[in-house]
TORPAFI-438752 format. One line per 10 residues: number of its first residue (from 1); for each residue x, y, z of C-alpha. Coordinates in steps of 0.05 Angstrom, whole numbers. Layout:
// TORPAFI-438752
NUM) X Y Z | ...
This chain:
// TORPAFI-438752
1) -439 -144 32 | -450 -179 -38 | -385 -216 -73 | -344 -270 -58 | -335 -297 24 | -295 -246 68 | -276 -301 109 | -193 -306 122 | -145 -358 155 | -92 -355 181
11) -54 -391 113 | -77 -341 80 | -44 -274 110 | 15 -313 134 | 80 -311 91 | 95 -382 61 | 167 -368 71 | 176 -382 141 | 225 -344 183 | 240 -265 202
21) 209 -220 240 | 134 -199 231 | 111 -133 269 | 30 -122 280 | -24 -87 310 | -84 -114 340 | -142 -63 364 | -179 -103 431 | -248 -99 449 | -226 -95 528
31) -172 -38 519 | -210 4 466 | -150 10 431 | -84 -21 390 | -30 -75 420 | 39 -82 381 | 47 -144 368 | 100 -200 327 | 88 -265 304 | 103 -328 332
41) 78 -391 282 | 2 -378 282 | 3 -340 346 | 7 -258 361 | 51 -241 410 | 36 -179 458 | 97 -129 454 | 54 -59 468 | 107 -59 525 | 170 -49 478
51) 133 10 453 | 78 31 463 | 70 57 389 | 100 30 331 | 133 102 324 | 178 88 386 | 189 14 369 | 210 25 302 | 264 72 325 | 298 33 374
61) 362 11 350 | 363 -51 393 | 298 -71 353 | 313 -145 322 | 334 -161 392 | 273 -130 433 | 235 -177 386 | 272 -240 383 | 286 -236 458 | 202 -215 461
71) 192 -281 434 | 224 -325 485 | 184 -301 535 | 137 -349 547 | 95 -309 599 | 71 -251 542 | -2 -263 529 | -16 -294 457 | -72 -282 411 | -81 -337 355
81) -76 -307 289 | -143 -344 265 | -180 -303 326 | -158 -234 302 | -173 -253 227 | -245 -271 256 | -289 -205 252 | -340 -173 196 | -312 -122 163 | -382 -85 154
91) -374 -95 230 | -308 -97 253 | -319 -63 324 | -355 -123 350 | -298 -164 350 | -264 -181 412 | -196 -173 381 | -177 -157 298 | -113 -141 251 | -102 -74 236
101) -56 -38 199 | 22 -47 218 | 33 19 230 | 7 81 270 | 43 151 283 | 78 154 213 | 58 197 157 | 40 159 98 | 74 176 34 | 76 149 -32
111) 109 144 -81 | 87 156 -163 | 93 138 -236 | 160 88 -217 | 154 29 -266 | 148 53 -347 | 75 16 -347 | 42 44 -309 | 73 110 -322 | 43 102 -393
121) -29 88 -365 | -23 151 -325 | -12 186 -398 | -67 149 -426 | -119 175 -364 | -93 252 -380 | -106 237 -454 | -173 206 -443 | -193 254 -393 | -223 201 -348
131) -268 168 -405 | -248 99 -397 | -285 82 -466 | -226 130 -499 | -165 82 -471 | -157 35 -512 | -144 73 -573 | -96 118 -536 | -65 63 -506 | -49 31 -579
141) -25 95 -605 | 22 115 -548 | 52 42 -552 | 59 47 -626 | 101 115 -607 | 138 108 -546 | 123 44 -508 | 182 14 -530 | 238 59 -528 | 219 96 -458
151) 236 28 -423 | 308 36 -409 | 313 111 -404 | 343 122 -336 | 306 180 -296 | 336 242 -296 | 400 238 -345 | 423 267 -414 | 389 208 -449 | 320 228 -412
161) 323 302 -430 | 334 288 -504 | 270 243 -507 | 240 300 -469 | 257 344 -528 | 233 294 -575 | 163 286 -548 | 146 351 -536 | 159 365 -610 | 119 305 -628
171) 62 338 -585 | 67 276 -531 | 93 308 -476 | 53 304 -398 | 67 314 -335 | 61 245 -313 | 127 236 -362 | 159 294 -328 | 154 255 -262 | 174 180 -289
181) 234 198 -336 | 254 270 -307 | 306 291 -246 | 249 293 -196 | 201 229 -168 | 128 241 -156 | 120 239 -78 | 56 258 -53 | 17 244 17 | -26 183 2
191) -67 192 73 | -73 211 140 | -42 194 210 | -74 137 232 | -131 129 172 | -90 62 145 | -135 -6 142 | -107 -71 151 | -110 -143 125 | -190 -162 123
201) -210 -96 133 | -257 -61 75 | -226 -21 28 | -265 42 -1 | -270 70 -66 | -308 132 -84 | -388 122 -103 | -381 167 -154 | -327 129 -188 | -337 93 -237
211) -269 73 -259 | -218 60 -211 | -170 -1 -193 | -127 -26 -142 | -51 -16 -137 | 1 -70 -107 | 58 -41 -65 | 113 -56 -31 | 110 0 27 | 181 17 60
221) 171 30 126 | 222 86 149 | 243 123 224 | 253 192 236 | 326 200 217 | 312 175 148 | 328 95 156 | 284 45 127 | 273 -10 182 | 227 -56 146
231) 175 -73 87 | 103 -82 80 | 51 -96 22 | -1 -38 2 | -61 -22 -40 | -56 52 -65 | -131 45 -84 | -141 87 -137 | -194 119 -176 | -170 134 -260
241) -232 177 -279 | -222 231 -218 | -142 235 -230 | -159 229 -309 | -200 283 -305 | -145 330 -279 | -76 311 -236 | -102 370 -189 | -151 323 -164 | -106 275 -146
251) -125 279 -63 | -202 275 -92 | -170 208 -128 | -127 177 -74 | -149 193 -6 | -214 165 11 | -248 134 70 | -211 59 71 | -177 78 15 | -103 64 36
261) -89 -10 68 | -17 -33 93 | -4 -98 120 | -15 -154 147 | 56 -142 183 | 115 -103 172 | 173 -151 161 | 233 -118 201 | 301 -118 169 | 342 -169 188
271) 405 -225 165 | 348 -256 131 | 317 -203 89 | 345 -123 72 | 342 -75 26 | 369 -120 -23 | 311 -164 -18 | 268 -111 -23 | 293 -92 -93 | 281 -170 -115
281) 212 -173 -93 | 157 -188 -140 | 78 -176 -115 | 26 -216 -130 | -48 -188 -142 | -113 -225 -139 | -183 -192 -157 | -244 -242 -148 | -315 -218 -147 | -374 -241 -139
291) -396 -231 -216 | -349 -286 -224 | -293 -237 -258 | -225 -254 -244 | -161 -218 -247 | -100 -229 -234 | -37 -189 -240 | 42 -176 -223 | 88 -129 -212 | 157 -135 -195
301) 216 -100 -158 | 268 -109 -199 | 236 -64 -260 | 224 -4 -227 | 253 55 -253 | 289 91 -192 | 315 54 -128 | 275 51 -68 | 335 91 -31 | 333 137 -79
311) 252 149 -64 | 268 154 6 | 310 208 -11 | 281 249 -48 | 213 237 15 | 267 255 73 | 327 298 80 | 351 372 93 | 289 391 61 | 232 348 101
321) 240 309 169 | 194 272 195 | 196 265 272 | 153 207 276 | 180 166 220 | 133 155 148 | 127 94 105 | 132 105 28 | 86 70 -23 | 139 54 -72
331) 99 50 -139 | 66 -4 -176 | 84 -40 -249 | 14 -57 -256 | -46 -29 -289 | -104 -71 -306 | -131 -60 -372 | -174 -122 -378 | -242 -112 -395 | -295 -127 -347
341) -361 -98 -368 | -349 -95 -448 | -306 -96 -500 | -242 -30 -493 | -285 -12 -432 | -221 -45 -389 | -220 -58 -314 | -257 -25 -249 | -277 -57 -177 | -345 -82 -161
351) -369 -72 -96 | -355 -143 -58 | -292 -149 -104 | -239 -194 -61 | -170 -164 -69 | -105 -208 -55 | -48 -174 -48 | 19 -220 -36 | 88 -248 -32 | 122 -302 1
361) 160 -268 48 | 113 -207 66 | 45 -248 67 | -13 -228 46 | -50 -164 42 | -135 -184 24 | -193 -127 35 | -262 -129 4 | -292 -67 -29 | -335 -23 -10
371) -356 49 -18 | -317 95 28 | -376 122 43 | -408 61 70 | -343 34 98 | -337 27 175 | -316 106 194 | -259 133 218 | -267 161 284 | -195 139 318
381) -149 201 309 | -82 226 336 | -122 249 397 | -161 191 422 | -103 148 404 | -57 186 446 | -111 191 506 | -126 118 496 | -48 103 507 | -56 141 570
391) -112 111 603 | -77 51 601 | -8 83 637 | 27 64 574 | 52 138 565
């Protein structure tokens, strides 16, 4: 793989704020399948007992002390986390033992046009039709119009509907506009059961793309009766040209080989960090390739438009359960419009593109791109999981 090293350490993925609980999986060589594990310093403590799935772990209402009692055990085998950050990600099965995504069982949701940005860039790909050499000049023109008054409209009341009236007299009215200032959130299904990547694992984008972007996330990490239990980072990888083209193509646009990653952990709630936190967190983003192109970007909790309990609503309830919990891609503040290639032609990945996701108390979330279709495949589903689970009397 061209681009910049895909080498990680251990500093790297780890949160610089020390403290809390940290929740991971590890996939092993020797069992053919995942371990649950938490962290402990710089090592990886095997909990698959307290579970075996992250489903039935997550649930447990005795689940801070499982784990902090889990980590006085001094008899639980370790990992380091250097040792699980050590595999290709061209290659990943040859590893002995590597991170994987934080979760497994739950249905992965997510959560759309939350934060007035990147709402507006969601207009501007409808208007451009997926031409990212139209953008710009959309992009000036809707700001000139709208960009700053749509900023403190609260979702869904009086004050919304009448700038709904407004703009659909002026001719400006979309459906992404419906969905970021109207009653209703967008909540789609951002991928399958089990198809997650984690921290050092590839991330795919479509080979026919050819304009497409990352998207930093906190993830909310929720059990089946509705209760969010923890936090992770997320890249809702993206591609602007297929969605641009038409919103119907918005699977086509978001769910890819490698296209979802969560991770490195999911921070559990705690004393130490809650919703609350949650709601104050701002995500860092990092895009290095090996063209020498660097980007860097931010987007942060505290501007979104609707509350992350409020999301989680409108996901679960009378009118959609969830057995096996789901975690909820919360929306992002940031679209990148830098130009890369030439002058209003704004930002897409590069394959070998390095992309840092982080924050200080969630760590860090870093994948390389590739093409989903030359990504390592998916072959793990619900089945094999569940028959790998019981080959090893863990069911």
């Amino acid at each position: 793989m061209s681009g910049v090293s895909t080498k990680l350490s251990a500093s790297e993925i780890l949160p610089s704020e020390e403290g809390g609980l940290l929740v991971g999986r590890v996939f092993t060589r020797e069992t053919n399948g995942a371990s649950l594990v938490v962290v402990d310093g710089e090592d990886l403590v095997d909990i698959t007992d307290l579970g075996p799935t992250t489903t039935v772990l997550y649930s447990r209402d005795d689940l801070v002390q499982v784990l902090q009692s889990a980590l006085a055990e001094p008899s639980r085998h370790r990992w380091r986390v250097a040792e699980a950050l050590d595999f290709d990600p061209e290659r990943p099965d040859e590893a002995a033992v590597r991170l994987i995504a934080p979760i497994d069982l739950q249905v992965i949701k997510a959560a759309g046009v939350t934060f007035v940005e990147s709402m507006l860039e969601r207009v501007i790909e409808e208007g451009a039709g997926g031409d990212p050499s139209l953008a710009e000049s959309l992009r000036d023109q809707l700001t000139e119009t709208i960009g700053g008054t749509i900023s403190s409209i609260k979702p869904g009341t009086q004050e919304a509907a009448k700038v709904k009236e407004v703009l659909q007299r002026e001719g400006l009215w979309s459906q992404y506009l419906e969905v970021g200032i109207g009653p209703d959130p967008e909540i789609f299904t951002k991928a399958p059961v089990l198809s997650a990547v984690g921290s050092g694992q590839a991330i795919g984008v479509h080979a026919d793309s050819r304009w497409n972007n990352p998207e930093p996330e906190v993830v909310l990490v929720v059990r089946g009766d509705g209760t969010p239990i923890g936090a992770s980072l997320g890249n809702d990888v993206n591609l602007r040209d297929f969605e641009g083209r038409s919103a119907l193509l918005l699977a086509e646009a978001k769910d890819n080989n490698a296209s979802c990653a969560i991770g490195p952990f999911v921070r559990v709630f705690d004393e130490t960090f809650d919703m609350d936190s949650v709601r104050a967190l701002d995500i860092q983003l990092q895009v290095n390739g090996g063209d020498g192109f660097g980007l860097e970007g931010f987007s942060s909790m505290k501007n979104i438009s609707r509350d992350p309990m409020s999301l989680v609503r409108h996901a679960w309830g009378e009118h959609h359960q969830y057995p096996d919990g789901f975690v909820l891609f919360t929306g992002t503040l940031f679209s990148p419009t830098q130009d890369r290639h030439a002058p209003g032609a704004g930002f897409t990945h590069e394959l070998g593109d390095r992309v840092a996701i982080s924050n200080p108390y969630l760590g860090s979330l870093i994948n390389v791109v590739m093409h989903s279709q030359r990504a390592p495949r998916w072959e793990t589903g619900i089945w094999a999981f569940v028959t790998n689970l019981s080959d090893r009397g863990l069911l």
